[in-house]
N, C-alpha and C positions, 0 to 999 in steps of 0.2 A: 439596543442592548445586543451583544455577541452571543452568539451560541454558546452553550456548555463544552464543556472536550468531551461529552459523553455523547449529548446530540449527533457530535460531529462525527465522533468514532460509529455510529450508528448510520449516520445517512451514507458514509465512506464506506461501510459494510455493504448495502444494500447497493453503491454503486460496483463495488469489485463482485457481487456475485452475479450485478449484469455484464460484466463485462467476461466473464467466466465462464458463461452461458451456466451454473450448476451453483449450489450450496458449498460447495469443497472449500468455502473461505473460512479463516481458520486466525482469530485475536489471541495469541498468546496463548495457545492449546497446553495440555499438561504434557511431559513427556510421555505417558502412557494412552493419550489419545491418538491411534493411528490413521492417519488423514488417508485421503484417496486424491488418487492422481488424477487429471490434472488439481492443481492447488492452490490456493492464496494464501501464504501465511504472511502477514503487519500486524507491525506494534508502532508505540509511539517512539519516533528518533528524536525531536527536541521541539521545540517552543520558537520559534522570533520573535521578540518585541522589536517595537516598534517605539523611537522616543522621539520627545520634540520639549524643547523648554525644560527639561530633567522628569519630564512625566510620560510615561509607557502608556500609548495611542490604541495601540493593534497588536495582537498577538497572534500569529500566523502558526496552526501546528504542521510540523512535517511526518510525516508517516513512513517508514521502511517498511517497503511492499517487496518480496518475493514469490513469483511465480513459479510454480514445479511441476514440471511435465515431464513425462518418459516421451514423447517426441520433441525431437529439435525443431518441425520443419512448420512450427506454428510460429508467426506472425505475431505474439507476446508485444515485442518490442511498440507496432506501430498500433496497435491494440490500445496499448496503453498511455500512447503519446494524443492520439485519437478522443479519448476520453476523459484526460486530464488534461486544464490546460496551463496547470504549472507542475508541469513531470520532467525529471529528470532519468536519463537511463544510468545504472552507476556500471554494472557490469553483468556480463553473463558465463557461468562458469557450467560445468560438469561435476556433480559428486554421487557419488551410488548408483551410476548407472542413468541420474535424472538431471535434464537441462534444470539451469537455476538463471532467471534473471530476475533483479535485482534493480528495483527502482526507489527513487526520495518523488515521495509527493506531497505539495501542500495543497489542505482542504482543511476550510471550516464553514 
């Protein structure tokens, strides 16, 4: 039997705060919870199924994970390629002053 998506969003917590070294991971905070830098804010980005013979096999959840640090000069990217082994980088931007990279990861 498959995990739950709750399961999964829990074990995927427990892995981004190892990978964070800190707590700072953050599922869908309310807009008036003020996070601390560096950060992990993911939520869920979609579901794959999986079919064969008109029947849904596997469902693979993917997770939009970003990263937010007021230093550029950390190592994010391979951090996270390192520890997931179906990570994708999508991009990395600058807003408010704080590096933002931006990954799709699936885990269940």
């Amino acid at each position: 039997m498959a995990k739950s998506l709750e399961t999964s969003r829990i074990e995927l917590h427990e892995k981004l705060i190892d990978v964070l070294g800190s707590n700072n991971v953050y599922f869908q905070p309310p807009e008036t919870e003020k996070m601390k830098y560096p950060a992990i804010l993911y939520d869920l980005y979609r579901v794959q199924q999986r079919f064969a013979g008109d029947i849904s096999y596997k469902k693979s959840p993917a997770w939009s994970i970003t990263i937010i640090d007021r230093n550029e000069d950390v190592d994010w990217i391979y951090k996270m390629l390192d520890a997931f082994s179906y990570c994708s980088t999508e991009r990395m931007y600058k807003a408010d002053n704080l590096a933002h990279y931006a990954f799709i990861v699936y885990y269940s």
